[in-house]
DSSP file (Angstrom, degrees, kcal/mol; ACC not computed):
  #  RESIDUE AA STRUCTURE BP1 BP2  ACC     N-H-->O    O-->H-N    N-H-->O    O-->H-N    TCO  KAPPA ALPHA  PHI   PSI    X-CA   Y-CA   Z-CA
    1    1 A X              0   0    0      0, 0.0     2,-0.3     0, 0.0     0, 0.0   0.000 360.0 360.0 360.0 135.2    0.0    0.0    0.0
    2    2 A X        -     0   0    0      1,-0.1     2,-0.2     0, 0.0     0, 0.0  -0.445 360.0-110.1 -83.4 158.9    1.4    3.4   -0.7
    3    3 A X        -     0   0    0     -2,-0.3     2,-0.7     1,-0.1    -1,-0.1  -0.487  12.6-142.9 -48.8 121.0    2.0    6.1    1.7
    4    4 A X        +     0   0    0     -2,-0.2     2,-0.3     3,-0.0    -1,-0.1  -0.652  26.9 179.0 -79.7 119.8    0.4    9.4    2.3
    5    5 A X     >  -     0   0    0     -2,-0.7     4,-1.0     1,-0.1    50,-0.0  -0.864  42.9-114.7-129.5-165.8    2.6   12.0    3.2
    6    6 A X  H  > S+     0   0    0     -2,-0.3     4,-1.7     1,-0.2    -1,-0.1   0.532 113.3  60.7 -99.8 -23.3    2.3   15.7    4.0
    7    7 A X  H  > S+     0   0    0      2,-0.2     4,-2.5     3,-0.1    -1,-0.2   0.907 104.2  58.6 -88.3 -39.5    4.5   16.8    0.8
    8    8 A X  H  4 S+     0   0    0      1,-0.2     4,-0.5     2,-0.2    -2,-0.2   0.789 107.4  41.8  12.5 -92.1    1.6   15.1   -1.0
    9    9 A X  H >< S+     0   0    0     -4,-1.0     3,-0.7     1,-0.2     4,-0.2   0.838 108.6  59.2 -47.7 -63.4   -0.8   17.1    0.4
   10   10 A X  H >X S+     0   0    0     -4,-1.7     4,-1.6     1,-0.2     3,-1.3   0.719  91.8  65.9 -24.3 -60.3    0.9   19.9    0.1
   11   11 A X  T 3< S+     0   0    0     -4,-2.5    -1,-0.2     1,-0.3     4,-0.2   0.853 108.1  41.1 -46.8 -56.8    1.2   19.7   -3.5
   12   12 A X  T <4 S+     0   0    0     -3,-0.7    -1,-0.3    -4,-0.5    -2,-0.2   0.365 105.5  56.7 -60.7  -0.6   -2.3   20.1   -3.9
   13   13 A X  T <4 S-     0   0    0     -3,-1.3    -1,-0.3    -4,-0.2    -2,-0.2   0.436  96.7-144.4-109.5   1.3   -3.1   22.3   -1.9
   14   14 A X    ><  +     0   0    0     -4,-1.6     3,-1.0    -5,-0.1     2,-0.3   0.206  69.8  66.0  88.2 154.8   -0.7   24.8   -3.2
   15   15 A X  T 3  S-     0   0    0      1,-0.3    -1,-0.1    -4,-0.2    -4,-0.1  -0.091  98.5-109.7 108.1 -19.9    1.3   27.6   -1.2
   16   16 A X  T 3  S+     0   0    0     -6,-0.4    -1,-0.3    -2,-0.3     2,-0.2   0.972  71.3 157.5   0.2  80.5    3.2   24.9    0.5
   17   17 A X    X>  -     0   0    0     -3,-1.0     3,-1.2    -7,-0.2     4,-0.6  -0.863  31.6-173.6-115.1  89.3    1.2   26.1    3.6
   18   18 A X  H 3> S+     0   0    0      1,-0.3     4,-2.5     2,-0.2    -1,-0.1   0.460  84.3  61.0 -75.6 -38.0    0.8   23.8    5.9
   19   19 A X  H 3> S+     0   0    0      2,-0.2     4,-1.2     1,-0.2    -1,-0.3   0.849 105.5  48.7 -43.7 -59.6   -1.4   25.8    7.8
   20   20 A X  H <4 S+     0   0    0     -3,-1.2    -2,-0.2     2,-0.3     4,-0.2   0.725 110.3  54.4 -75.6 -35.0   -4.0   25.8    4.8
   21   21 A X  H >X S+     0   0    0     -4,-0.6     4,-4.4     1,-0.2     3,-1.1   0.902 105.6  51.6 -86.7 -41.7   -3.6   22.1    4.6
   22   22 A X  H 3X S+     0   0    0     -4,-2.5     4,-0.8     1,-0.2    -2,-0.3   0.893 114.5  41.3 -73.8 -18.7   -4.4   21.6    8.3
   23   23 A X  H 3< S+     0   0    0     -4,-1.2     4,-0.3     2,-0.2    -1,-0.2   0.395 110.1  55.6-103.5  21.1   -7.6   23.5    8.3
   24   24 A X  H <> S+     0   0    0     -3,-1.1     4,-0.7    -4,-0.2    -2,-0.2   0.606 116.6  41.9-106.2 -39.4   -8.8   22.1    4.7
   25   25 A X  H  < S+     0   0    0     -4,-4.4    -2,-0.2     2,-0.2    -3,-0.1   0.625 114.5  49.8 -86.4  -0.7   -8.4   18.4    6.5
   26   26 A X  T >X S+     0   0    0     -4,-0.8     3,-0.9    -5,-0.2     4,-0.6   0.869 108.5  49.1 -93.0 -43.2   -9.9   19.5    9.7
   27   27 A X  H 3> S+     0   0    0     -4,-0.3     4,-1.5     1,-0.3    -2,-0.2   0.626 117.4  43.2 -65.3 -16.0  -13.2   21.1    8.0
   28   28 A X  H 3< S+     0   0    0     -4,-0.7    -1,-0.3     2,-0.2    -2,-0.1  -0.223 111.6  57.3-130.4  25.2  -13.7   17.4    5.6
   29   29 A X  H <4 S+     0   0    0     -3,-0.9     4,-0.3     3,-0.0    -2,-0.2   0.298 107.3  44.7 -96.7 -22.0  -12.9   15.5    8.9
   30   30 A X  H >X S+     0   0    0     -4,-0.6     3,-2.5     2,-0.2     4,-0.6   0.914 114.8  56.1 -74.8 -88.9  -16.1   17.6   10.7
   31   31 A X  T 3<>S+     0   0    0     -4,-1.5     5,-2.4     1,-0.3    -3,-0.1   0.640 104.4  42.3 -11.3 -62.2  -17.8   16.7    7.6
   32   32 A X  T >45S+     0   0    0      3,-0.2     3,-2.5     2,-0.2    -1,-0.3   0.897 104.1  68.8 -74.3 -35.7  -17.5   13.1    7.6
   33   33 A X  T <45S+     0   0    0     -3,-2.5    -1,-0.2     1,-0.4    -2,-0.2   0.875  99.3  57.3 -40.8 -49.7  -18.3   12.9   11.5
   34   34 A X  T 3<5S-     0   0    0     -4,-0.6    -1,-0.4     2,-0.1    -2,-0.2   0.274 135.6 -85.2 -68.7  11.4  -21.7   14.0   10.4
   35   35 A X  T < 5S+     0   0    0     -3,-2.5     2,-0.5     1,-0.3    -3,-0.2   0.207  76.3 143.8 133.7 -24.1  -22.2   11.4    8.3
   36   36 A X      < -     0   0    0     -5,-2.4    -1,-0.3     1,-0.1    -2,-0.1  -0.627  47.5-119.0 -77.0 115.8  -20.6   12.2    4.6
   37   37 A X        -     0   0    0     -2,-0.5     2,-0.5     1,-0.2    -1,-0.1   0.490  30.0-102.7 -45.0 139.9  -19.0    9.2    2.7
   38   38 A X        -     0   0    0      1,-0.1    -1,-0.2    -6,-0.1    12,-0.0  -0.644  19.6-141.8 -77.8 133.5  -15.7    9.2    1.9
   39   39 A X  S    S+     0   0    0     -2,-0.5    -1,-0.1    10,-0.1     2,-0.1   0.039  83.1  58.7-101.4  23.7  -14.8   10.1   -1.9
   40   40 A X  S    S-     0   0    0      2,-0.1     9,-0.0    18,-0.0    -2,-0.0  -0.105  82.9-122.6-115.3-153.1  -12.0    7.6   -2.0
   41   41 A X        +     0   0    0     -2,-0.1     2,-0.3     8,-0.0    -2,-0.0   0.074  55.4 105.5-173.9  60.7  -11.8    4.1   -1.4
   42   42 A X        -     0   0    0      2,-0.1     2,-1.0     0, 0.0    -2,-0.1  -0.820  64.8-112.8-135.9 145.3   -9.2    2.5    1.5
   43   43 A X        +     0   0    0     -2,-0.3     2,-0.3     2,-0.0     0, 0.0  -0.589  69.9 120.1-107.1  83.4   -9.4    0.9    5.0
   44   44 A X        -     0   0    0     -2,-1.0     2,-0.3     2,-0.0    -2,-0.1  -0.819  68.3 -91.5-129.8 166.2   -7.6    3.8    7.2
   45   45 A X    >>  -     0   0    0     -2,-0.3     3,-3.8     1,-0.1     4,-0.8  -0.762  49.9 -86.6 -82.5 130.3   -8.8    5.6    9.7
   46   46 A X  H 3> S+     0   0    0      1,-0.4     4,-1.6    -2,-0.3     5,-0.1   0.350 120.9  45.3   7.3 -57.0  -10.4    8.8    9.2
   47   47 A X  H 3> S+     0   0    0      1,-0.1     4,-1.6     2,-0.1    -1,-0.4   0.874 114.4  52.4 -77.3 -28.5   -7.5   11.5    9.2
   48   48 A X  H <> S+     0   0    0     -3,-3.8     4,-2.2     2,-0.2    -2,-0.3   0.878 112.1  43.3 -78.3 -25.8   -5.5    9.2    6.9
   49   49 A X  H  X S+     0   0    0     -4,-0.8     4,-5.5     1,-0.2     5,-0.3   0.985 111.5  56.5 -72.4 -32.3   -8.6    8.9    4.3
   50   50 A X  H  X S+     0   0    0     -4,-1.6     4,-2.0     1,-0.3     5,-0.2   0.975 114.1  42.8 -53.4 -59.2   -9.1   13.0    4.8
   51   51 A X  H  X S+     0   0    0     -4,-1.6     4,-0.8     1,-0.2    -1,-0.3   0.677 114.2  46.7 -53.0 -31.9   -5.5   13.0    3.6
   52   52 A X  H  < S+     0   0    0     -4,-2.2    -1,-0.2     2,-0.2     6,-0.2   0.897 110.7  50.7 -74.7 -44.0   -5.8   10.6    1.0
   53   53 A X  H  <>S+     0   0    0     -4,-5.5     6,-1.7     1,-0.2     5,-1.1   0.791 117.1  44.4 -66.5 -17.6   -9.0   12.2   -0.5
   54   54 A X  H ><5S+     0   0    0     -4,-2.0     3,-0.8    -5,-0.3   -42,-0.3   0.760 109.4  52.4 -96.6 -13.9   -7.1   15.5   -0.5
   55   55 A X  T 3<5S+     0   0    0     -4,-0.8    -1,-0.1    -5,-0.2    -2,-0.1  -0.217 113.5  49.6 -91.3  18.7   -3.6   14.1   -2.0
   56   56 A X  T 3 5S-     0   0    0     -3,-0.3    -1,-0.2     3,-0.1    -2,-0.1   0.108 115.6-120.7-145.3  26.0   -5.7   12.7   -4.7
   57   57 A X  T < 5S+     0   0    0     -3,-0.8    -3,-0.2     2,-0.2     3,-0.1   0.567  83.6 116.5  44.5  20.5   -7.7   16.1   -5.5
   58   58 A X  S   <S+     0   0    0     -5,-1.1     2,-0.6    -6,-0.2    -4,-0.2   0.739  74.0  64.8 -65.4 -37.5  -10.9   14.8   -4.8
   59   59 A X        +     0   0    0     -6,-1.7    -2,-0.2    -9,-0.1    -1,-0.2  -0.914  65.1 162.7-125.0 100.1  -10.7   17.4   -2.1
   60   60 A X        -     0   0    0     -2,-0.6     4,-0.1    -3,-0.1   -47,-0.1  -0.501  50.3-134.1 -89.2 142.8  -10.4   21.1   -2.5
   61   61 A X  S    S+     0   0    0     -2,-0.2     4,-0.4     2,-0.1   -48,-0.0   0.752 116.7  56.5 -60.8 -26.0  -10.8   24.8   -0.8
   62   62 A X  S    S+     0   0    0      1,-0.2    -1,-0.1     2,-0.1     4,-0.1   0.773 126.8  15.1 -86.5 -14.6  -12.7   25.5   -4.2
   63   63 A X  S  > S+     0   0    0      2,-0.1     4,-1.2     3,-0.0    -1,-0.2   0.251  98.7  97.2-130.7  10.1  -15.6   22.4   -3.7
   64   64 A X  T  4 S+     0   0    0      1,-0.2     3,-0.5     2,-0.2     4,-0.5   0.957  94.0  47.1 -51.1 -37.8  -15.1   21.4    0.6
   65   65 A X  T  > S+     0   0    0     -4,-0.4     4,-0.9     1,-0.2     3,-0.3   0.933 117.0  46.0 -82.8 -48.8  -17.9   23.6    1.2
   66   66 A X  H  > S+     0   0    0      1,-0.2     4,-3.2     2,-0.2    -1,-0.2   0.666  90.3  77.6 -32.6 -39.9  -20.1   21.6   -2.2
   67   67 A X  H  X S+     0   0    0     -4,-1.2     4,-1.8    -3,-0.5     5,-0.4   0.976  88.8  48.7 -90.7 -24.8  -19.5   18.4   -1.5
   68   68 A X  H >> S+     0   0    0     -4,-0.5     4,-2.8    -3,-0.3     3,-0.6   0.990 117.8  52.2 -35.3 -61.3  -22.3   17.8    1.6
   69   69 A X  H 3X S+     0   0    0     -4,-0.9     4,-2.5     1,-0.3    -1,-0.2   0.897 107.7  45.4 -48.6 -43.4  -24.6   19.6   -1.0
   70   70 A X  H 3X S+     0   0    0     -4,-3.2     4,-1.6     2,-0.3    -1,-0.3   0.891 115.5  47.7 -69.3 -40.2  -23.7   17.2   -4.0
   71   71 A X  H <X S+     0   0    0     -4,-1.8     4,-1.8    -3,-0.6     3,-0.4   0.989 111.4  51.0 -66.5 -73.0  -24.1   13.9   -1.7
   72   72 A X  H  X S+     0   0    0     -4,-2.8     4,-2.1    -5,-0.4     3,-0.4   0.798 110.2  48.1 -67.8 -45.9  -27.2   15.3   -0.6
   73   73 A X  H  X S+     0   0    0     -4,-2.5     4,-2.5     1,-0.2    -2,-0.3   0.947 110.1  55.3 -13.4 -75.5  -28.3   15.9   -4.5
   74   74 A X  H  X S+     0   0    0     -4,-1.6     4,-1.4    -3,-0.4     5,-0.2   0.823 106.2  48.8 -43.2 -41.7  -27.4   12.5   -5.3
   75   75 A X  H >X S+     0   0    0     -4,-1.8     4,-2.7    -3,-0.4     3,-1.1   1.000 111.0  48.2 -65.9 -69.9  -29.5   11.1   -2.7
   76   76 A X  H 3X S+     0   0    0     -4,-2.1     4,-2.7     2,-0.2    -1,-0.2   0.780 108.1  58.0 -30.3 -47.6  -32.4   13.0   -3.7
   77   77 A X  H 3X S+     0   0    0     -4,-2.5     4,-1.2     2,-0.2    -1,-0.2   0.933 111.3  41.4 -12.9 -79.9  -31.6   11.8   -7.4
   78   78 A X  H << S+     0   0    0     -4,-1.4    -2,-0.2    -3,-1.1    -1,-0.2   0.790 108.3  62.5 -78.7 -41.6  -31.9    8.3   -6.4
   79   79 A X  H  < S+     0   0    0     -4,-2.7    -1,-0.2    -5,-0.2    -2,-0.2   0.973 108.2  45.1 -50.7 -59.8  -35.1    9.2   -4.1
   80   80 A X  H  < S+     0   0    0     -4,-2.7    -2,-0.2    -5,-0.1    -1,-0.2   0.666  75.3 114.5 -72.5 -34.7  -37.1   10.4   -7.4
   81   81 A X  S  < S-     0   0    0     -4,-1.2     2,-0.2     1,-0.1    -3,-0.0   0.207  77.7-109.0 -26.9 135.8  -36.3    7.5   -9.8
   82   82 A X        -     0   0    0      1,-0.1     2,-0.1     4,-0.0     6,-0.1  -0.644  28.8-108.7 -91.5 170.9  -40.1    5.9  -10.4
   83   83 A X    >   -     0   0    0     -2,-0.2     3,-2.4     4,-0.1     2,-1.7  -0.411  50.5 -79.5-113.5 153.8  -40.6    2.9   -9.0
   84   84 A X  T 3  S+     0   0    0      1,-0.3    -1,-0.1    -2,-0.1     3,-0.1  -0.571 122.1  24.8 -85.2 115.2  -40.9    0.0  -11.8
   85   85 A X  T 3  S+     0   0    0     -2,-1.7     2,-0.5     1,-0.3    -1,-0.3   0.227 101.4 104.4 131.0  39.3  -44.4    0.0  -13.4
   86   86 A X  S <  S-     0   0    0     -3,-2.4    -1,-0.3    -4,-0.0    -4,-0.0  -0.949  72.7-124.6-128.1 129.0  -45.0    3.8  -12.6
   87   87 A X              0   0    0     -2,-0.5    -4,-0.1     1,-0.1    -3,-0.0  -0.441 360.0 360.0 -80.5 160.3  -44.6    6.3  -15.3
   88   88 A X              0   0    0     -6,-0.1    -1,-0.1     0, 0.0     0, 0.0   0.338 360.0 360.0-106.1 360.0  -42.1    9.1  -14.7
C-alpha cells in the first residue's frame, strides 16, 4: 500500500502552507463525522482517508464547502427515480 505524506498534500493544496492544509483536513474531517461518505476508497482511519481524498484532489478549498450539497443531490436523485411500473 502506498504512503500518504504531508508533501503530498501539500502539493495540492498549493502555497506549500501547511497551515492551509491543516484547516482544509480538519473542515472534511467535521464533515465526515456527520455522516458524509468518503470520496476515495481504503481501510484507514479517518485523518489518513481525509489525507488521502485531499492528496488525490478529490478534495479542495474551491468544492469542501459543495460536496455535503452534492451527496445530498445525489440522494435525492436516487429518491425520485419511479418505481418499476410507474410512469415518470
Amino acid at each position: 500500500m502506498a504512503r500518504i505524506t504531508v508533501e503530498d498534500c501539500l502539493h495540492e493544496v498549493g502555497d506549500d502552507n501547511r497551515f492551509n492544509l491543516i484547516h482544509l483536513a480538519v473542515k472534511r474531517i467535521k464533515q465526515h463525522r456527520q455522516g458524509e461518505p468518503f470520496l476515495i476508497e481504503a481501510k484507514n482511519k479517518e485523518v489518513v482517508m481525509t489525507l488521502r481524498e485531499i492528496a488525490a484532489g478529490e478534495v479542495t478549498f474551491h468544492n469542501v464547502e459543495e460536496l455535503p450539497e452534492l451527496n445530498d443531490l445525489d440522494g435525492l436523485n436516487d429518491k425520485q427515480e419511479p418505481k418499476e411500473g410507474e410512469e415518470a
